[in-house]
N, C-alpha and C positions, 0 to 999 in steps of 0.2 A: 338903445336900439338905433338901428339906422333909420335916417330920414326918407319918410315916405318917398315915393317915386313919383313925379306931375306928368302929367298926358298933358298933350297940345291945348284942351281946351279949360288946363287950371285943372282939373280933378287929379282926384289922388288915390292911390291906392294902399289899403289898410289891412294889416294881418289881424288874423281871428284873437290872436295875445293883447290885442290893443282897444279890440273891441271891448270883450268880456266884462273886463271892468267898470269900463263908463257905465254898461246894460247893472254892473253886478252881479254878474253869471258865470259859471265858467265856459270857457271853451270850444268843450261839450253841447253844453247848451246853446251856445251861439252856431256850431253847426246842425242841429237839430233845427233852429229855427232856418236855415238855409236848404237843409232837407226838407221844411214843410212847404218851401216856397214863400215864407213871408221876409227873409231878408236873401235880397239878388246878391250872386256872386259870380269871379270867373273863376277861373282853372288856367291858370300855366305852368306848363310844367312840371307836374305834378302838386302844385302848391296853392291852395285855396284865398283868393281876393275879396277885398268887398270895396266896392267904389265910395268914395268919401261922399258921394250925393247920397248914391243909396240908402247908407247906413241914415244919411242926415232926412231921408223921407221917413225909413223904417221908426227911426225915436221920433218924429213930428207925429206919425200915425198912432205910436201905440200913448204919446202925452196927451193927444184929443180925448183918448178913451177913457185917461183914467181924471 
C-alpha cells in the first residue's frame, strides 16, 4: 500500500482497507460505524478518510468499554 499522507500538524490520513483489520471488521462495517457517527471521517474527492487521531480516540473509547 502507499504511505499514508502527513498534514502539517503530524496527523495522518487512513483508508477504510487499513482500518478494518486492526477493528477486525470488514469495511462495511467500518463505514457503518462512520454512518452512525461514532468513528469521524472526511470526504475528498470522492474517497472516504479517517484521521489517524480519530481512529486512535474511536479504539481508546470502545477499549474503556470493554
Amino acid at each position: 500500500m502507499n504511505t499514508p499522507a502527513s498534514l502539517p500538524n503530524g496527523d495522518e490520513f487512513l483508508l477504510l482497507p487499513e482500518i478494518a483489520p486492526v477493528l477486525r471488521c470488514s469495511v462495511k462495517t467500518v463505514r457503518r460505524l462512520i454512518q452512525d457517527g461514532k468513528l469521524k471521517s472526511v470526504k475528498i474527492r470522492g474517497r472516504v478518510f479517517v484521521l489517524k487521531s480519530a481512529f486512535h480516540d474511536y479504539f481508546h473509547r470502545i477499549k474503556k468499554t470493554r
